[in-house]
C-alpha positions as CSV (number, residue, x, y, z in Angstrom):
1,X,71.6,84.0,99.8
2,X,74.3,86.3,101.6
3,X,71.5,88.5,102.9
4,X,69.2,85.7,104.2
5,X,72.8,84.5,106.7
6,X,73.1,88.5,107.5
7,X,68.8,89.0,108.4
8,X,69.5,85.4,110.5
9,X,72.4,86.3,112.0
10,X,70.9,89.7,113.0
11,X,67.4,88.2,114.2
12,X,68.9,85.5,116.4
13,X,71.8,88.4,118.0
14,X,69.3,90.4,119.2
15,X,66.9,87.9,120.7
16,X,69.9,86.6,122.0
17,X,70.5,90.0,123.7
18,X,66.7,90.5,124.6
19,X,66.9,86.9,126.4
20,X,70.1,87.3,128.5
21,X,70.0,91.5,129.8
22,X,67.1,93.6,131.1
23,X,66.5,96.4,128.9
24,X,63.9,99.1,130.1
25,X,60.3,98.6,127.6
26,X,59.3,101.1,125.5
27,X,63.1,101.8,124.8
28,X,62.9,100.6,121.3
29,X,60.6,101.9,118.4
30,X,60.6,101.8,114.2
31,X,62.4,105.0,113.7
32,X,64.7,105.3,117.1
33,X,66.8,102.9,119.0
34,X,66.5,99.0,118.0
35,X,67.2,96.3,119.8
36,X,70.6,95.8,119.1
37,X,72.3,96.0,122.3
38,X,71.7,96.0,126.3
39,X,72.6,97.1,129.7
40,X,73.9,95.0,132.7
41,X,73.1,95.1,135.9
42,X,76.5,97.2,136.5
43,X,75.3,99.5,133.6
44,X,77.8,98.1,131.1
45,X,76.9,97.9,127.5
46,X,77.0,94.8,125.8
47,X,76.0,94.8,121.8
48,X,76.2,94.0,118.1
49,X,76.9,96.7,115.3
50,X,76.5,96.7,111.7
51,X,77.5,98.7,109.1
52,X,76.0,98.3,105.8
53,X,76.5,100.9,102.4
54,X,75.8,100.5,99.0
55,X,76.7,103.0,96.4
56,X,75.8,103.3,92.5
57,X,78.2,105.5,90.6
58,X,77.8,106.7,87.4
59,X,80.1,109.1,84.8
60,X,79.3,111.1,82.1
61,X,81.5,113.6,80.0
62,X,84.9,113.0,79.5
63,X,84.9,109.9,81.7
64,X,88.3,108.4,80.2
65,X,88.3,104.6,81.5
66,X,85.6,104.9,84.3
67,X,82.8,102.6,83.7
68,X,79.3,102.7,85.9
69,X,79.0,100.2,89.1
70,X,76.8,99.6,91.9
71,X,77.6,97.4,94.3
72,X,77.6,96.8,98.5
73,X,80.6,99.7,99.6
74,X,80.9,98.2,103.1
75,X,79.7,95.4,105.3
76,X,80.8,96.0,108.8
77,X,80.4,93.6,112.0
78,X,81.4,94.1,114.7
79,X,80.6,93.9,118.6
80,X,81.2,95.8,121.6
81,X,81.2,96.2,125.3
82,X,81.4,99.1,127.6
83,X,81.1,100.5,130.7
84,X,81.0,104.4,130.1
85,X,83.3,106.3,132.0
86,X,85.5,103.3,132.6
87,X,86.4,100.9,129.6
88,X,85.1,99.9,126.1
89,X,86.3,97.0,123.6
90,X,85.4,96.7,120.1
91,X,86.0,94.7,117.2
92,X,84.8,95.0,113.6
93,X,85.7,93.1,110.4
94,X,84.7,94.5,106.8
95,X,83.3,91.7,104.7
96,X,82.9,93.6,101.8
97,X,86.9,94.1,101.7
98,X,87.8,91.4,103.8
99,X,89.8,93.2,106.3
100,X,89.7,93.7,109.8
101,X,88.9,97.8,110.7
102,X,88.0,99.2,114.3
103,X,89.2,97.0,116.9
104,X,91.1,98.1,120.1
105,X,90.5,97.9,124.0
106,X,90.4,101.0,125.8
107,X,90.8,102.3,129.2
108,X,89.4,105.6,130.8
109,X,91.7,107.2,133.8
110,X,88.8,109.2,135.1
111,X,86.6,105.6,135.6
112,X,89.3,103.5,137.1
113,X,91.6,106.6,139.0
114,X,88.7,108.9,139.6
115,X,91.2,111.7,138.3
116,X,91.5,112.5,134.6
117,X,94.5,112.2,132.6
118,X,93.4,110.8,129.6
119,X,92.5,107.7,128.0
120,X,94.6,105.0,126.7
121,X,93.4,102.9,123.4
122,X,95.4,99.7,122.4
123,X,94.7,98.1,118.9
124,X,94.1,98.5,115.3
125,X,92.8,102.4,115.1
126,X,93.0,105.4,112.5
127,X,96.1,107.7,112.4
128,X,95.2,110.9,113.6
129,X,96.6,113.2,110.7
130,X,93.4,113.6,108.1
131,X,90.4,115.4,110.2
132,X,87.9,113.9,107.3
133,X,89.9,110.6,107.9
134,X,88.9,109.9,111.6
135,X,85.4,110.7,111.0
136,X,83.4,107.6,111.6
137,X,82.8,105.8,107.5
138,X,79.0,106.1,108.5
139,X,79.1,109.7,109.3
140,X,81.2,111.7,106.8
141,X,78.8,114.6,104.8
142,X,80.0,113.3,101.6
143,X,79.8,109.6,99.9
144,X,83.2,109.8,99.9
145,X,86.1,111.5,101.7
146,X,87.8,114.5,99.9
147,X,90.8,113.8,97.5
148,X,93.8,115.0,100.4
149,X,92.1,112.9,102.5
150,X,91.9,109.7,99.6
151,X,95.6,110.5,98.8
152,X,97.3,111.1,102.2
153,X,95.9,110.0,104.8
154,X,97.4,106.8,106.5
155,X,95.2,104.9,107.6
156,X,94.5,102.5,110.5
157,X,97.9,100.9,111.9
158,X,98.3,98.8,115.1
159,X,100.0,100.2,118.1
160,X,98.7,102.6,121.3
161,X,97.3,106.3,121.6
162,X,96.4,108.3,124.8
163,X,93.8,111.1,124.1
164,X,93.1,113.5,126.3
165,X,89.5,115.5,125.6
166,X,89.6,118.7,128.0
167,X,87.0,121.2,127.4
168,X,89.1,123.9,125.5
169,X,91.5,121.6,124.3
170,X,92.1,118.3,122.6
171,X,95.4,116.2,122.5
172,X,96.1,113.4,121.0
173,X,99.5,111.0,120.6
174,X,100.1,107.9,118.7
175,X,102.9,105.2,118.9
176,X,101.9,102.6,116.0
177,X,104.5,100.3,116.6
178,X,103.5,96.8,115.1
179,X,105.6,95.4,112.0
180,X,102.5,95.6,109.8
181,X,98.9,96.3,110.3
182,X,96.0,94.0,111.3
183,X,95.7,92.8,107.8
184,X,99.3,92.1,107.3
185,X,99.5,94.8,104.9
186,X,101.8,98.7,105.1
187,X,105.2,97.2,106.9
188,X,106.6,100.8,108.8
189,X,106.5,102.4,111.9
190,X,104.7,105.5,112.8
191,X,104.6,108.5,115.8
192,X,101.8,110.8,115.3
193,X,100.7,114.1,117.4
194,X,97.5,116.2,117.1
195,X,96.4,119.3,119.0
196,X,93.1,121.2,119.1
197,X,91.8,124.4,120.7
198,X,88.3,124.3,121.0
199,X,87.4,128.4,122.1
200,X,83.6,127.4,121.5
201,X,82.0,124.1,123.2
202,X,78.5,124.2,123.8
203,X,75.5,122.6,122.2
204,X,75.2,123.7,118.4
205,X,77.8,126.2,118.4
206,X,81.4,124.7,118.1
207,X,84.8,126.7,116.6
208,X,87.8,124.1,116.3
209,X,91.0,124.6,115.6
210,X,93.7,121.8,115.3
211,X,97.5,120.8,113.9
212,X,98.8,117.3,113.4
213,X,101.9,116.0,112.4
214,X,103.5,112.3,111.9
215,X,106.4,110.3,110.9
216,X,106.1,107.2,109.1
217,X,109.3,104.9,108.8
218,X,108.8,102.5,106.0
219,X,109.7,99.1,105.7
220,X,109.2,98.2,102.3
221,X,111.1,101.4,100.1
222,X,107.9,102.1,97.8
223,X,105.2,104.1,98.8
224,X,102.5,105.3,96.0
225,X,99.6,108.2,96.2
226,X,96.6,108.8,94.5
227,X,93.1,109.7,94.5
228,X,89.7,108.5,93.1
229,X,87.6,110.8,91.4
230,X,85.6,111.2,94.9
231,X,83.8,108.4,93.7
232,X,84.8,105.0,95.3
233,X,83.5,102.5,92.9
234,X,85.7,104.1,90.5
235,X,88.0,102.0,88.5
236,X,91.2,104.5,88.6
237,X,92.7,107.4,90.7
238,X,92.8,110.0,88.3
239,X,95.7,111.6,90.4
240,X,98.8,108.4,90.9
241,X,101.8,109.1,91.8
242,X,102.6,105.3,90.9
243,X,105.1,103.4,93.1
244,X,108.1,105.7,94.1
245,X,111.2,103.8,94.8
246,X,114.0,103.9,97.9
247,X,111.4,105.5,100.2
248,X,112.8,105.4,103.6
249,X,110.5,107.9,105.2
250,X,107.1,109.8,105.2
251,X,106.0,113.0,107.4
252,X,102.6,114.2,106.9
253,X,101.5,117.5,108.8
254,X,98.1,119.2,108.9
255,X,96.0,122.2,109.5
256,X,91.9,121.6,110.6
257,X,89.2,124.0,111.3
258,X,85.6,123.2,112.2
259,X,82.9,126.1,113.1
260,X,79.0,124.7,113.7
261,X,76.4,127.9,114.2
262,X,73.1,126.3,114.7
263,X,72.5,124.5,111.7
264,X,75.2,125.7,109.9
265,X,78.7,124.8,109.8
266,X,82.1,125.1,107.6
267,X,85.0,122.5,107.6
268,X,88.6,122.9,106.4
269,X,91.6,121.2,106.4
270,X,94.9,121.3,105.0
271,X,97.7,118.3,104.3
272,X,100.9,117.6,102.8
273,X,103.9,115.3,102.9
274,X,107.2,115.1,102.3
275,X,108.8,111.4,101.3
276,X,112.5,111.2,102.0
277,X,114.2,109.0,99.5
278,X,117.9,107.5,99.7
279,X,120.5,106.4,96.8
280,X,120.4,110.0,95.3
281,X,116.4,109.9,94.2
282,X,115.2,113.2,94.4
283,X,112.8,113.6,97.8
284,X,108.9,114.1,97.1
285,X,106.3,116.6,98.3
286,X,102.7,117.4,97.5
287,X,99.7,119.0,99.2
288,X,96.1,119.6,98.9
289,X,93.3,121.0,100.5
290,X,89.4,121.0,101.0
291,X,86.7,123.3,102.0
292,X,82.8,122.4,102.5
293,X,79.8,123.8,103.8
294,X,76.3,122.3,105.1
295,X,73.4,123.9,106.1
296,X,70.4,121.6,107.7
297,X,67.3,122.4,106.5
298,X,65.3,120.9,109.6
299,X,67.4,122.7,111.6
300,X,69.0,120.5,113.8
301,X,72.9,121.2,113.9
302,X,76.1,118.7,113.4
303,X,77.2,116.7,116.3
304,X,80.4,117.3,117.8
305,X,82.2,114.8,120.3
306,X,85.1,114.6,121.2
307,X,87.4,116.7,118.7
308,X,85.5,114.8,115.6
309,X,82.3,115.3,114.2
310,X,79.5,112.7,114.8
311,X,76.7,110.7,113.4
312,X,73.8,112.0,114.2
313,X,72.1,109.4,116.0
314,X,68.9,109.9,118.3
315,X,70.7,108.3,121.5
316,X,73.8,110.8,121.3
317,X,75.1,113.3,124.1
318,X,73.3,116.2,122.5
319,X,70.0,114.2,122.0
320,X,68.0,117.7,121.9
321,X,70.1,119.1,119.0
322,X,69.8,116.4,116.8
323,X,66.4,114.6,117.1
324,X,64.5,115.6,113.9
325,X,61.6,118.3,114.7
326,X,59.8,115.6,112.2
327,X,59.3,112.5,112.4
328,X,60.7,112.1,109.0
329,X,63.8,112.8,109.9
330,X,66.6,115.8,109.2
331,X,67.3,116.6,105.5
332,X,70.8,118.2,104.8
333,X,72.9,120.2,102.6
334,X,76.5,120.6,101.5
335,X,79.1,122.1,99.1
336,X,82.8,121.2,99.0
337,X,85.5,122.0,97.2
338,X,88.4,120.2,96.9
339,X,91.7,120.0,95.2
340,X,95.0,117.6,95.2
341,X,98.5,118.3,93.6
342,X,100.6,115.4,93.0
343,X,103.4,117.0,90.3
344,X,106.8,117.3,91.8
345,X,110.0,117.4,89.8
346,X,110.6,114.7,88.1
347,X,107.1,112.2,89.2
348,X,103.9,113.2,87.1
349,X,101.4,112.3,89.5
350,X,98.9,115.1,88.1
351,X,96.8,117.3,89.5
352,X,92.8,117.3,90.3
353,X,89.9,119.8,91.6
354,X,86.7,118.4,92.3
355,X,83.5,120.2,93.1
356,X,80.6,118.4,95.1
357,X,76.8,118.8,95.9
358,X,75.6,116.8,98.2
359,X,72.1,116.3,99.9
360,X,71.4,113.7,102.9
361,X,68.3,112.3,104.8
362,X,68.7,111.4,108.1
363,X,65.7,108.8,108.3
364,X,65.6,108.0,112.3
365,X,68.5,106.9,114.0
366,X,69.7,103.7,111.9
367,X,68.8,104.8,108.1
368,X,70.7,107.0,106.0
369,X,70.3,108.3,102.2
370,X,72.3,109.9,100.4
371,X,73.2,111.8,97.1
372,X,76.3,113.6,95.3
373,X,77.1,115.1,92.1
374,X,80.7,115.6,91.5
375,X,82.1,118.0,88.5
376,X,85.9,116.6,88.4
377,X,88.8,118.4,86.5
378,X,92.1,116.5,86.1
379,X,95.4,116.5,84.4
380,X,97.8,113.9,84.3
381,X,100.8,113.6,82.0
382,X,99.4,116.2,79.7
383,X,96.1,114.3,79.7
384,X,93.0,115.7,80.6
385,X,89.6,114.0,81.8
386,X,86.7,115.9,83.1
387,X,84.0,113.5,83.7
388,X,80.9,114.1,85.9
389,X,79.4,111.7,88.4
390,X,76.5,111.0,89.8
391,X,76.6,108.8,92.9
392,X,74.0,107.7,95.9
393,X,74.4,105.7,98.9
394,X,71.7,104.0,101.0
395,X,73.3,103.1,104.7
396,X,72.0,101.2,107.4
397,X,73.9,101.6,111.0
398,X,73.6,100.5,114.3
């Protein structure tokens, strides 16, 4: 059985770590931080991490060729090592899709220069144009990510990006530069940018503000968009551009906004492209946009690190805001709105609006449930199909 080589694998890791490095007792209980990981004599952090989903979708109404599935959403393992301040390397493989995601080396000026200009990452990492995009898969608000974000966003690509995290502002430049990604897939070439101005930085009460931009050069001359009805067991993208021909070119730009009050907060974003074609095709260009809000009912507030929003996990830098008043854990609330436009002249990739409710539970630091119901409207080459959908996710992290 697949889950009795995962429970052995897991069990003999962490002995493993509990054998080799001195970790402090009483570190480790039920609910907070297991023992997954370990500290050096030096203070660098050496550990295993796991990333497990599994999501049961299913569609009523006018649900056109979507049929009802469970089944595991992601399987993520990976390892890690750090020394904070200084250096971290990580690498992770998905065995759910059989593809490599987060793994890169990188290096902290203010650790190895004792001056701060930045820090330099080398690897396979995700684009920064899509703010909903670079948030960690185990910590978006919603099951899944909003339809700009599904039919846009780029993706993880192979190359080297220097961030630099000030405390009013955030920059960030990518060079992606290899032939084709880690998995061999997406042949092109991209330079990416994105700025933030962060007014408000303190604990529970963030306003950010960013703009990105980036230029793909393609490889291969077909490029295709779409976007899943928020639901990613789903079968088809309700919105599909199909395969466009003689693409030479992509630029994406985008517009972000983030505001936490407490435990409230509102998230925005904006995105469009514009496809440059040769041998006389007609260039492309579509947008979209999405709007949520969450409210936490226990009161703790979102986590904010680094210009992206976090998980909230007990052993975070704002570890005050975001433990649960109850040892049950924190129990959320959210509301987003999102819509996609895929119709230019001449390509019928549709249109779609989508309206979610979601509800989470934060259950400690490693367990997280959640629950969405999705009201979709689309229309594609004259042909409409409105179904709902139900969809929950049980998630274990560490």
């Amino acid at each position: 059985m697949v889950w009795r080589r995962w429970f052995a694998f897991f069990l003999g890791a962490t002995m493993g770590f509990q054998a080799i490095i001195p970790v402090r007792a009483g570190t480790y209980d039920a609910f907070g931080n297991w023992p997954t990981h370990g500290l050096l004599p030096d203070g660098t952090d050496v550990g295993v991490s796991v990333l497990y989903q599994y999501d049961i979708n299913r569609f009523d109404g006018e649900r056109g060729a979507l049929r009802d599935a469970d089944t595991n959403r992601r399987r993520y393992l990976g390892f890690y090592l750090r020394k904070p301040g200084v250096y971290d390397v990580n690498v992770q493989y998905d065995y759910q899709s059989r593809q490599w995601v987060d793994t890169f080396v990188r290096v902290r000026s203010q650790g190895l220069l004792d001056h701060d200009i930045g820090n330099l990452r080398f690897g396979y990492t995700k684009t920064p144009v899509g703010f909903e995009g670079v948030t960690s898969a185990g910590a978006t608000t919603f099951i899944e990510t909003a339809l700009p974000i599904q039919a846009f966003w780029e993706g993880r690509r192979t190359g080297v990006d220097w961030a630099l995290p000030a405390t009013h502002w955030i920059v960030n430049l990518g060079w992606y530069f290899a032939r084709k990604d880690l998995n061999n897939a997406n042949p092109g070439r991209t330079v990416a940018a994105r700025v933030a101005w962060v007014p408000w930085r303190r604990t529970g009460e963030v306003l950010h503000l960013g703009v990105s931009g980036s230029r793909e050069t393609l490889l291969a001359d077909t490029v295709r968009f779409g976007a899943r009805p928020e639901a990613g067991l789903a079968q088809i993208r309700l919105a599909d551009t199909g395969v466009l021909d003689h693409a030479r070119r992509v630029d994406r730009r985008g517009l972000e906004g983030l505001c936490i009050h407490g435990p409230l907060s509102i998230q925005g974003e904006y995105l469009a492209i514009d496809v440059q074609r040769a041998d006389a095709r007609r260039d492309y260009r579509a947008d979209g946009w999405y709007a949520f809000a969450t409210w936490t009912l226990t009161g703790e507030s979102r986590v904010y690190s680094d210009g992206n929003v976090a998980d909230r996990r007990y052993d975070s830098r704002d570890l005050a805001t975001i433990r649960p008043a109850q040892r049950w854990g924190a129990i959320e609330l959210a509301l987003r709105y999102s819509r996609v436009d895929l119709d230019d002249e001449g390509i019928a990739g549709g249109h779609e609006r989508d309206w979610t409710l979601g509800a989470n539970w934060y259950l400690g630091e490693h367990i997280k449930m959640q629950a969405n119901y999705v009201w979709v409207s689309s229309v594609r080459k004259h042909v409409r199909t409105d179904p709902d959908v139900f969809e929950t996710r049980w998630q274990l992290s560490f």
